[in-house]
N, CA, C and O atoms as a DFTB+ gen file, in Angstrom:
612 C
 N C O
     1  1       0.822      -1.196       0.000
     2  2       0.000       0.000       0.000
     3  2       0.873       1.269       0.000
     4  3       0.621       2.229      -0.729
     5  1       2.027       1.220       0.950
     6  2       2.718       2.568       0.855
     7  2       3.265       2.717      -0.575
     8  3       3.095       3.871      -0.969
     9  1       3.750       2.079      -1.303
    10  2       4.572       2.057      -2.720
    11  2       3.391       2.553      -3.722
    12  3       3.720       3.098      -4.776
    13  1       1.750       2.333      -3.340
    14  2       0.467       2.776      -4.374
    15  2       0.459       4.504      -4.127
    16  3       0.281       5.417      -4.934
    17  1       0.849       4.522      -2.036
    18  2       0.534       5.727      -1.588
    19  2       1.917       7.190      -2.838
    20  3       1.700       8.117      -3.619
    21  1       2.804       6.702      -2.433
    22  2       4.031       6.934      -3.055
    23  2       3.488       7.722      -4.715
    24  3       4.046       8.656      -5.291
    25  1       2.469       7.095      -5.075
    26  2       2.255       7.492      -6.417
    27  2       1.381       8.669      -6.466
    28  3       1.251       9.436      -7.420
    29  1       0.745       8.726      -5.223
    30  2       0.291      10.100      -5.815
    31  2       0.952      11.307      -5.650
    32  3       2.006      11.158      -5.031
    33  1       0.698      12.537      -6.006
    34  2       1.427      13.802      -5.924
    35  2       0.921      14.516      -4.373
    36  3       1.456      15.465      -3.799
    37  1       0.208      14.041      -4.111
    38  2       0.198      14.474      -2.584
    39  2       1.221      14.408      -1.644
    40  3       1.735      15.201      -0.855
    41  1       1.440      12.712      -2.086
    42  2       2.184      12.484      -0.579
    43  2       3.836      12.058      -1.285
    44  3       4.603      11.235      -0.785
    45  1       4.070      12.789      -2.436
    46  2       5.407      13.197      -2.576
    47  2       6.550      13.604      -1.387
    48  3       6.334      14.519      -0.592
    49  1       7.142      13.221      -1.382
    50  2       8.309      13.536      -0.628
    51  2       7.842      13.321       1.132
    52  3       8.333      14.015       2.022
    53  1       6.992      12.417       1.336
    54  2       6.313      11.660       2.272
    55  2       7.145      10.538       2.647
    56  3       7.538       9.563       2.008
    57  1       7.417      11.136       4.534
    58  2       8.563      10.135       5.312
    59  2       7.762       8.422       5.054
    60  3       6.565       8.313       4.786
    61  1       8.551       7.423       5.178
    62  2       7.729       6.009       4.630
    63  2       6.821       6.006       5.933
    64  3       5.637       5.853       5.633
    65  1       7.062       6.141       7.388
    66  2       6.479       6.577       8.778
    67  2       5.352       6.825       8.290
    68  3       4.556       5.886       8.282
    69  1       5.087       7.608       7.958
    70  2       3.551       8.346       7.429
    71  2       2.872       7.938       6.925
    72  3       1.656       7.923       7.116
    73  1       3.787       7.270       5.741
    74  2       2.408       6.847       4.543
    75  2       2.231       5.525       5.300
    76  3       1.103       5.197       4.930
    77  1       2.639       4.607       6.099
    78  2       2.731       3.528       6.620
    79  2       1.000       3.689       7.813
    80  3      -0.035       3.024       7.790
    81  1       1.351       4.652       8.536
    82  2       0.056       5.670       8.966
    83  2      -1.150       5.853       8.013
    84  3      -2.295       5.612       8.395
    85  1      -0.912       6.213       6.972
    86  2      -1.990       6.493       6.042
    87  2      -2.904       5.321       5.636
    88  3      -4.130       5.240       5.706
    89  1      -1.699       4.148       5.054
    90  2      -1.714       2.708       4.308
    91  2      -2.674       2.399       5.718
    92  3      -3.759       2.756       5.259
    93  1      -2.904       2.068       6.801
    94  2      -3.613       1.571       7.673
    95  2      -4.913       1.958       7.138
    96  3      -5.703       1.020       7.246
    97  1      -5.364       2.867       6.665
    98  2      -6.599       3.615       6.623
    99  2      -7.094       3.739       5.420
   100  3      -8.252       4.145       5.326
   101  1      -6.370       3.435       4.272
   102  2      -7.004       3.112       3.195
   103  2      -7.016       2.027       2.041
   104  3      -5.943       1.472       1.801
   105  1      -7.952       1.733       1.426
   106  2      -8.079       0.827       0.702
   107  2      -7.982       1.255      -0.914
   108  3      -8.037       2.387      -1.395
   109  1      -7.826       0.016      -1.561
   110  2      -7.641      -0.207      -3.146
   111  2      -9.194      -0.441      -3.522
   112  3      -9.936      -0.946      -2.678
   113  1      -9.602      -0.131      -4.590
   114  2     -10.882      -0.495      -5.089
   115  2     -10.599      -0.369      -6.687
   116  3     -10.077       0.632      -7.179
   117  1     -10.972      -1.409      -7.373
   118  2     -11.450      -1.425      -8.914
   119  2     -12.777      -0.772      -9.032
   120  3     -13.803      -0.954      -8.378
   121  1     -12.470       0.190     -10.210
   122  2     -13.801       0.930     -10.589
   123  2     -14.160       0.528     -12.145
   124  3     -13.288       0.310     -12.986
   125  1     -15.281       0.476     -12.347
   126  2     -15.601       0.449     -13.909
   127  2     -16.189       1.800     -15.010
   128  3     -16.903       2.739     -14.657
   129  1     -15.825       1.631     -15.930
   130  2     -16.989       3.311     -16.849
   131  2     -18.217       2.931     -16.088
   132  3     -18.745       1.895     -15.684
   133  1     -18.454       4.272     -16.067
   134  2     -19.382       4.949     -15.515
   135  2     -20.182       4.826     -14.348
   136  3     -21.230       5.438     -14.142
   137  1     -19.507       3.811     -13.419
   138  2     -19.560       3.981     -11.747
   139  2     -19.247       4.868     -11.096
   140  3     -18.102       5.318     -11.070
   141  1     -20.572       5.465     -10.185
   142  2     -20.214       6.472     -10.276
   143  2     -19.467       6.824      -8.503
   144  3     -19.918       6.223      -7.528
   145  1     -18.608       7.595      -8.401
   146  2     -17.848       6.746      -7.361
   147  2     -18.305       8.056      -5.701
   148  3     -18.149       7.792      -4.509
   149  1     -18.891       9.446      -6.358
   150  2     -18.858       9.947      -4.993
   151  2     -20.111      11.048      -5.538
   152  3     -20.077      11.523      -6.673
   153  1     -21.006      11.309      -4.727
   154  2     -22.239      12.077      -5.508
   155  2     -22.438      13.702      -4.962
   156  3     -22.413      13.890      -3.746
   157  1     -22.663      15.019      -6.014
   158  2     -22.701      15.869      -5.443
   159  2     -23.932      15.712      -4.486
   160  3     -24.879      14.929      -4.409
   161  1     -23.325      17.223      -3.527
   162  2     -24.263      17.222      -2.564
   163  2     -24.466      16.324      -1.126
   164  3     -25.221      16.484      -0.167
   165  1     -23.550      15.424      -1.405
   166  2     -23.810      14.019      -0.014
   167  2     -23.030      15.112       1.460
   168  3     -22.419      16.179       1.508
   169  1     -23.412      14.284       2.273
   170  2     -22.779      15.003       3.558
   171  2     -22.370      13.605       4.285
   172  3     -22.149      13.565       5.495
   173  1     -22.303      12.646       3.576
   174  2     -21.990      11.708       4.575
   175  2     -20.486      10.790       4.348
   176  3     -20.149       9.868       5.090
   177  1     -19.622      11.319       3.051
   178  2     -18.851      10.455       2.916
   179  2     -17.664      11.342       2.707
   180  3     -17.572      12.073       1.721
   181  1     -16.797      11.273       3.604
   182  2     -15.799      12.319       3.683
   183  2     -14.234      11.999       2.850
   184  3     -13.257      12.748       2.841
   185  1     -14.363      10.738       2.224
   186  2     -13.128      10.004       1.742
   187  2     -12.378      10.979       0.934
   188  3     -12.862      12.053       0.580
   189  1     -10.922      10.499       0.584
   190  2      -9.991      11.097      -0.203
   191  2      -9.961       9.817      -1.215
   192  3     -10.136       8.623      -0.971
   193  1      -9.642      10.574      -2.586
   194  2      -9.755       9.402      -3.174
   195  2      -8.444       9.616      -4.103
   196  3      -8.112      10.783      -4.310
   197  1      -7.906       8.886      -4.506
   198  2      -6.254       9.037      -5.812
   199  2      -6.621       7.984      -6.901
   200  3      -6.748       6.826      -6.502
   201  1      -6.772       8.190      -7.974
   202  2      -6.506       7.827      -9.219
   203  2      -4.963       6.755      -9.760
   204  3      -3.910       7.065     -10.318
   205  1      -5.469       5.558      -9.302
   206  2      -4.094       4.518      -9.672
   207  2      -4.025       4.643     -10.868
   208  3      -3.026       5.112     -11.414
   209  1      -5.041       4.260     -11.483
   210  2      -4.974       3.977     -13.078
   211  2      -6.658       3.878     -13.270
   212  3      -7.561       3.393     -12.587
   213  1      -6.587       4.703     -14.759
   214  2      -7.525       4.781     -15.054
   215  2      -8.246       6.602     -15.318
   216  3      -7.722       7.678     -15.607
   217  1      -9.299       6.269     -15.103
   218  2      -9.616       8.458     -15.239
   219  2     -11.165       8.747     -14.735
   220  3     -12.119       7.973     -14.818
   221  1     -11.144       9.776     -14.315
   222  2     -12.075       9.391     -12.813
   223  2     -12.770      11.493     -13.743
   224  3     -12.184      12.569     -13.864
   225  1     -13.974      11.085     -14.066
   226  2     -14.949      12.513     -14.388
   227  2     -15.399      13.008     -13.301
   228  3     -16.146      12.404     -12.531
   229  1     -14.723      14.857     -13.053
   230  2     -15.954      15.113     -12.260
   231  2     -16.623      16.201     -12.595
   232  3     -16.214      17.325     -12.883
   233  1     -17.530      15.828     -12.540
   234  2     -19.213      16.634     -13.068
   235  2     -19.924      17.475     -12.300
   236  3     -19.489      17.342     -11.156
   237  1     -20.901      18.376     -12.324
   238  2     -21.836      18.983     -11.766
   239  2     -23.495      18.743     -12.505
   240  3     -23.725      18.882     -13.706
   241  1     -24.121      18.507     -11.860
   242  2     -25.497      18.714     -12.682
   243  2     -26.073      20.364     -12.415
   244  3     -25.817      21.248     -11.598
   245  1     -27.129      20.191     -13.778
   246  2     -27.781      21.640     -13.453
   247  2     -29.327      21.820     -12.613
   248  3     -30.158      22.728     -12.606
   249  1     -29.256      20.613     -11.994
   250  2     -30.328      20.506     -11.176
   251  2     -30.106      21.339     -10.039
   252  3     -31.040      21.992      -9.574
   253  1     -29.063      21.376      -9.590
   254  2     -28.855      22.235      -8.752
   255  2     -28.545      23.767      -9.069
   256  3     -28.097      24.476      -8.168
   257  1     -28.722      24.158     -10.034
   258  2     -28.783      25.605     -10.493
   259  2     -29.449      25.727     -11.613
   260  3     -29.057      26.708     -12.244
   261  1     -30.340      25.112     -12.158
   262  2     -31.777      25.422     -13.132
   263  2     -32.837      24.838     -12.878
   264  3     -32.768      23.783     -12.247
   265  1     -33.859      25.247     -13.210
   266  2     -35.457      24.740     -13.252
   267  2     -35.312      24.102     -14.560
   268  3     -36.249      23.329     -14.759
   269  1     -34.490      24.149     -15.502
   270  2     -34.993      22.640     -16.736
   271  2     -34.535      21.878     -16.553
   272  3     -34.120      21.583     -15.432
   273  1     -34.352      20.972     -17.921
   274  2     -34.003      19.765     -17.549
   275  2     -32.344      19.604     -16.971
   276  3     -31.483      20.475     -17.098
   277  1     -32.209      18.631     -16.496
   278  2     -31.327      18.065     -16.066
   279  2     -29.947      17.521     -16.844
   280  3     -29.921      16.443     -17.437
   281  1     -28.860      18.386     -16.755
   282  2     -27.914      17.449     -17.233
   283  2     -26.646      17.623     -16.829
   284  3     -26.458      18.404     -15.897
   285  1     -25.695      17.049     -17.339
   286  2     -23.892      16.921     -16.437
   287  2     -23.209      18.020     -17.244
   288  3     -23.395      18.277     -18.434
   289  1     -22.415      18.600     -16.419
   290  2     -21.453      19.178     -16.804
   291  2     -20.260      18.996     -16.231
   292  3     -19.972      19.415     -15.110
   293  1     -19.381      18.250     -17.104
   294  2     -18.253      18.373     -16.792
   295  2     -16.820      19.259     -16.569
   296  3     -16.168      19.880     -17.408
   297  1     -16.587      19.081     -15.138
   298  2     -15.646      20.193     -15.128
   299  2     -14.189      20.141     -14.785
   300  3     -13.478      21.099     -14.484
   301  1     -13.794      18.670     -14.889
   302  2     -12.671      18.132     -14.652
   303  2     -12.398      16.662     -14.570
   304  3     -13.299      15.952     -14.124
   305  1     -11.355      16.157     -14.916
   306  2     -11.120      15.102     -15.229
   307  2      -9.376      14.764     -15.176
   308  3      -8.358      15.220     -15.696
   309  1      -9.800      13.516     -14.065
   310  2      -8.543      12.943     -13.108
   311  2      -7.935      11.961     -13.900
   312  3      -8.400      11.129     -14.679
   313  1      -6.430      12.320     -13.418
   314  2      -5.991      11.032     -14.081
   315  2      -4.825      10.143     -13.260
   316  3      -4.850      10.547     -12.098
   317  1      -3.702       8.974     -13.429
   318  2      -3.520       8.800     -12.512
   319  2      -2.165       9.624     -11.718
   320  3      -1.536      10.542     -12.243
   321  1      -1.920       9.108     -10.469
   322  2      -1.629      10.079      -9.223
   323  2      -2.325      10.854      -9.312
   324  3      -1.486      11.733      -9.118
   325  1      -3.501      11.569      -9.491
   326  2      -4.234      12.714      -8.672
   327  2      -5.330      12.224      -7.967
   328  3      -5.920      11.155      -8.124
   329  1      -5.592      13.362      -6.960
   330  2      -6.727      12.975      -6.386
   331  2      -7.848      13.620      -6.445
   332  3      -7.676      14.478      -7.311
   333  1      -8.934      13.709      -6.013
   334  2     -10.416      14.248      -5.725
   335  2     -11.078      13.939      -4.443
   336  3     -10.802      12.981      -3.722
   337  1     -11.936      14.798      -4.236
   338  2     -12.573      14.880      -2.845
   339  2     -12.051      15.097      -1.573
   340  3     -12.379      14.846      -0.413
   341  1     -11.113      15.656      -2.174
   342  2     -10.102      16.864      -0.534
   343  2     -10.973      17.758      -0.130
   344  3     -11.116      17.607       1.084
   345  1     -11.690      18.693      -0.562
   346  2     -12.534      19.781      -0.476
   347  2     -12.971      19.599       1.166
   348  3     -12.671      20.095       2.252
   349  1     -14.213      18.174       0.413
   350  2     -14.935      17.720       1.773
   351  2     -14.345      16.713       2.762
   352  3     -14.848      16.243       3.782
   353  1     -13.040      16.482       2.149
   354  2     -11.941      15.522       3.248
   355  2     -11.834      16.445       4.619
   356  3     -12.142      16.228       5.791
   357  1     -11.162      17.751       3.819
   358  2     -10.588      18.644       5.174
   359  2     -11.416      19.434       5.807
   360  3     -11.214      19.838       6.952
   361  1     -12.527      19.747       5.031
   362  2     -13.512      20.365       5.658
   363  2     -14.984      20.126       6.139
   364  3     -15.766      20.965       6.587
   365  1     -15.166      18.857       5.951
   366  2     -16.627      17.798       6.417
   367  2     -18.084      18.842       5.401
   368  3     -19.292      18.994       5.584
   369  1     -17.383      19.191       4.665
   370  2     -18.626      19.945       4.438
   371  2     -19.470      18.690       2.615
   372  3     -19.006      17.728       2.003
   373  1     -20.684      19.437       2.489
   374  2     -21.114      18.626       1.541
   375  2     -20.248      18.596       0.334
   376  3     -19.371      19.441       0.149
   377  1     -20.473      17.707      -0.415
   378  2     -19.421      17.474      -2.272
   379  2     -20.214      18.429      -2.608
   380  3     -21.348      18.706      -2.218
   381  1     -19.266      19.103      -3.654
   382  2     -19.379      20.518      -4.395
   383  2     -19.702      19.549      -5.886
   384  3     -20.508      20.072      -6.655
   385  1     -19.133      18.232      -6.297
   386  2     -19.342      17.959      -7.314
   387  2     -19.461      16.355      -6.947
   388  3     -19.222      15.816      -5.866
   389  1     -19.953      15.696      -8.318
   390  2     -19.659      14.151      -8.273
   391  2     -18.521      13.553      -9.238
   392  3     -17.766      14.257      -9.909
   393  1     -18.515      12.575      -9.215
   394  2     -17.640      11.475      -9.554
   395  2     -17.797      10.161     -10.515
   396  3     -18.208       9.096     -10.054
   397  1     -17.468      10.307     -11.771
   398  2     -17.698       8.789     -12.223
   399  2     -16.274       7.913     -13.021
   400  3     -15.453       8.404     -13.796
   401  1     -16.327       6.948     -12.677
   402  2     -15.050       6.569     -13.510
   403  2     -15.570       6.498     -15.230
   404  3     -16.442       5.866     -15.827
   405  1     -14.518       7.511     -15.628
   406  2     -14.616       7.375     -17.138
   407  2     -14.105       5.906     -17.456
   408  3     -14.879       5.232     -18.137
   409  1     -12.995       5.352     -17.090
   410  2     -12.301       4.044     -17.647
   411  2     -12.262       3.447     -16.746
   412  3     -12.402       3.968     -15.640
   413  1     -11.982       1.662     -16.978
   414  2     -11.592       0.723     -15.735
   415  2     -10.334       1.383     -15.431
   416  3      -9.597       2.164     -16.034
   417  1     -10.330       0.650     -13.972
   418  2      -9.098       1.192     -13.163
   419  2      -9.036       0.725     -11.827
   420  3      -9.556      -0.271     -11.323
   421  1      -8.269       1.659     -11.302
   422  2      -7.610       1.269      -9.854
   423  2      -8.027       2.494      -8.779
   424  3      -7.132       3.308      -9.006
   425  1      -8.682       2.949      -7.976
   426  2      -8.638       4.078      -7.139
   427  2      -8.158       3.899      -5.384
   428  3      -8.728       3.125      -4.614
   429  1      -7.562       4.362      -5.191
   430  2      -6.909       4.265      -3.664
   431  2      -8.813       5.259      -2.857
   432  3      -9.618       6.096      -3.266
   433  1      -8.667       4.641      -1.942
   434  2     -10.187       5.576      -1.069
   435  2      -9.741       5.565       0.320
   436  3      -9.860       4.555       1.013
   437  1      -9.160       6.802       0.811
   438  2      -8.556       6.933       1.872
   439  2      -9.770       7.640       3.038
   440  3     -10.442       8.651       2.834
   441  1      -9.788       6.765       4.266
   442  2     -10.627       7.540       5.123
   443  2     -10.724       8.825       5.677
   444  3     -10.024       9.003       6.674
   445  1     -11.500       9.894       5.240
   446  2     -11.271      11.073       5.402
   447  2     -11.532      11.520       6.638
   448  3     -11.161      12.678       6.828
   449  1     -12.212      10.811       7.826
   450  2     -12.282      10.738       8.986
   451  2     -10.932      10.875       9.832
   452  3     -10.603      11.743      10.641
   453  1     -10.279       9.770       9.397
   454  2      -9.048       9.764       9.714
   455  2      -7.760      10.188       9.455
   456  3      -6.737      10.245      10.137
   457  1      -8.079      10.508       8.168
   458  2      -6.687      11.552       7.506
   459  2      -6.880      12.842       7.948
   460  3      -5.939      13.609       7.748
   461  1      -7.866      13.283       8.502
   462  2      -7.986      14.280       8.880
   463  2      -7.867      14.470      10.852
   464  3      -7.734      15.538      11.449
   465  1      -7.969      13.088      11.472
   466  2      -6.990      13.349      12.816
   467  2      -5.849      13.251      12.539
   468  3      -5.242      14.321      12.587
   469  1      -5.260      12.362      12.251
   470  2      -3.967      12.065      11.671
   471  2      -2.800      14.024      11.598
   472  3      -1.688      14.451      11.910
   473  1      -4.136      14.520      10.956
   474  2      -3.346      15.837      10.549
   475  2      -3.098      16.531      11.850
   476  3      -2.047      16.960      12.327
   477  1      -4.856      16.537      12.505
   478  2      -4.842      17.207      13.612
   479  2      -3.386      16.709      14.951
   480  3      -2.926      17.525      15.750
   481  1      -2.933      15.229      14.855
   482  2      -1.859      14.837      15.716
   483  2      -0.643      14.963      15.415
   484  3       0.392      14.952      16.081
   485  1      -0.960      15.133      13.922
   486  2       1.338      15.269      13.372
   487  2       1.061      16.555      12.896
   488  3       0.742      16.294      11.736
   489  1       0.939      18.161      13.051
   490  2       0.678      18.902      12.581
   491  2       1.988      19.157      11.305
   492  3       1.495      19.703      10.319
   493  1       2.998      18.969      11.200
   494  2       3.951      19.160      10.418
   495  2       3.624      18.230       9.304
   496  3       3.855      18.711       8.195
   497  1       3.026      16.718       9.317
   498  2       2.747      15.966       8.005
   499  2       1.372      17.009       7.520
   500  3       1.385      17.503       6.393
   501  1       0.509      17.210       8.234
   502  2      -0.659      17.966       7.914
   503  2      -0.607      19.156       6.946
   504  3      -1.157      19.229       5.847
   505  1       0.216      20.150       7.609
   506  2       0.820      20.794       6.739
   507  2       1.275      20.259       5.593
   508  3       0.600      20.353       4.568
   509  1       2.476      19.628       5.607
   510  2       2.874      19.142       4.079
   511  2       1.898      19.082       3.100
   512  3       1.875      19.898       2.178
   513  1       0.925      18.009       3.240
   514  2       0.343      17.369       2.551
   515  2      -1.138      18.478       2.386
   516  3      -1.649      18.687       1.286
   517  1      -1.504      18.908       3.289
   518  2      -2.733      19.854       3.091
   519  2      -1.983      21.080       2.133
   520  3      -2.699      21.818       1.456
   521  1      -0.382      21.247       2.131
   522  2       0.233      22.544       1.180
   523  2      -0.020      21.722      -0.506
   524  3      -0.157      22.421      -1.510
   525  1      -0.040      20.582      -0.554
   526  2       0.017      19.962      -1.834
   527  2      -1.282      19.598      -2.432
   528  3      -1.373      19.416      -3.646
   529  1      -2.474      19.463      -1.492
   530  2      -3.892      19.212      -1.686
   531  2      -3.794      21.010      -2.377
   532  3      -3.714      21.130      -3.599
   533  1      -3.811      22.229      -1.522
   534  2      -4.061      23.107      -1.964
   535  2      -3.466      24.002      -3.070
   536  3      -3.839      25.165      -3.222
   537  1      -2.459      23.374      -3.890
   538  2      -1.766      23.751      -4.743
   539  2      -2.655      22.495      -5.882
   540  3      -3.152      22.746      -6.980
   541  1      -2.640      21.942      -5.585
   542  2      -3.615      21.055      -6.731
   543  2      -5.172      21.789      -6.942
   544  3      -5.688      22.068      -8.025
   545  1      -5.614      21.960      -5.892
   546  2      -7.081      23.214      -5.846
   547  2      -6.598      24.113      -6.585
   548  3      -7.343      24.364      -7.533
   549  1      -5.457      24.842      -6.550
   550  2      -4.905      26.475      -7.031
   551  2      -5.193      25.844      -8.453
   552  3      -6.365      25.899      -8.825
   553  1      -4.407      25.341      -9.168
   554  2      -4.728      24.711     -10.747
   555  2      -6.069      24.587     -10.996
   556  3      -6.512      25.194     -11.971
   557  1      -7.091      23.678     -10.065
   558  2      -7.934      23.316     -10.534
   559  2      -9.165      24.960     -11.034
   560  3      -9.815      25.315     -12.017
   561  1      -8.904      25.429      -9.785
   562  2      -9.325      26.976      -9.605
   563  2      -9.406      27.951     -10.373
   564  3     -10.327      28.733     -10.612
   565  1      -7.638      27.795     -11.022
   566  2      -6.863      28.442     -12.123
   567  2      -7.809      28.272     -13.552
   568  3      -8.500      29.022     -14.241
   569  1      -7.404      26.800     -13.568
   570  2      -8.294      26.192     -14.917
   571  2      -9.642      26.773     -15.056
   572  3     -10.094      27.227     -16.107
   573  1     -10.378      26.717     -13.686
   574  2     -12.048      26.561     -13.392
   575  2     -11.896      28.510     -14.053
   576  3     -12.676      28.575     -15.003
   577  1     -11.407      29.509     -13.906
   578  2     -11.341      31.083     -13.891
   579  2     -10.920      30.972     -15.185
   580  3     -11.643      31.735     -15.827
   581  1      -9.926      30.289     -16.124
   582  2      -9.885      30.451     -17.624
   583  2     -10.879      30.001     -18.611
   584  3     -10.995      30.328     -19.792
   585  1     -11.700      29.037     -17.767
   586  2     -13.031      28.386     -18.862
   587  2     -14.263      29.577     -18.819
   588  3     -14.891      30.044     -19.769
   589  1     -14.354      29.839     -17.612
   590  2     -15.429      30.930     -16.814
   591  2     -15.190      32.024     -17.969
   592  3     -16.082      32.331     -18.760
   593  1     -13.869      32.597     -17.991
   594  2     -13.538      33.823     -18.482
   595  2     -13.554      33.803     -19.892
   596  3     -13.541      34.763     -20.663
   597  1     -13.575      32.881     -20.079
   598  2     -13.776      31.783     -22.317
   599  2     -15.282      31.971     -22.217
   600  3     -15.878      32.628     -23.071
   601  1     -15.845      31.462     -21.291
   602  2     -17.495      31.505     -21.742
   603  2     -18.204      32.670     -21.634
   604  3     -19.218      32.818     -22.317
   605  1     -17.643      33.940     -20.512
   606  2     -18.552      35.267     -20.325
   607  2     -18.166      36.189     -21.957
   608  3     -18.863      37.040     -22.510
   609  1     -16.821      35.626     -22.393
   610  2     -16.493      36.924     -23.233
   611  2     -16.662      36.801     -24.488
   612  3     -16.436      37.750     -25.238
């Protein structure tokens, strides 16, 4: 598990101590197209999730911001070492978006319950790794303000 942990860009330059810590708490899962793996809006599932292999869509519907019909919009798309669902890892709050695996694959699903004491007890790994979650947000953010700024003008 630590050598899967190793692969993502999070836990880069991550003492083996740690991820050994982490590896306790999370699991491997095979995903298939179009399973869909985490749903906007939930308040109940706080996981971190990393992309082994494979490519993981995440979407918004417009149900939640129109009265017509219903449909996905995609607004990003994982591939492997990255992750999704930090947002509501570190902050318990509801998914801003959902999740489906575009391709078969591999996804690491780390307990977000616990990666998140974990932080609260080693504050120096916390840091690290919450500086690398939020530099992956900064891009995503980045990206999310150049599409925004393509579609108003």
């Amino acid at each position: 598990m630590v050598d899967l942990l190793k692969q993502a860009d999070i836990f880069k330059d991550c003492e083996e101590t740690l991820l050994k810590q982490i590896s306790a708490f999370t699991s491997v899962e095979n995903i298939l197209p179009g399973q869909i793996l985490l749903k906007e809006d939930d308040e109940t599932d706080y996981d971190l999730f990393i992309v082994i292999s494979g490519r993981v869509q995440i979407f918004v519907s417009s149900k939640f911001f129109a009265d017509d019909k219903e449909e996905n919009k995609t607004i990003y798309t994982i591939n492997p070492g990255d992750n999704f669902g930090e947002m509501s890892c570190i902050i318990k709050k509801r998914r801003s978006a959902s999740a489906k695996a575009i391709t078969e694959g591999e996804i690491l699903r780390i307990d977000g319950n616990k990666l998140t004491t974990l932080f609260e007890n080693n504050n120096a790994a916390g840091y690290k790794i919450l500086k690398r979650l939020y530099a992956s947000l900064y891009e995503r953010i980045q990206n999310s303000n150049f599409m925004l700024r393509n579609y108003l003008i």
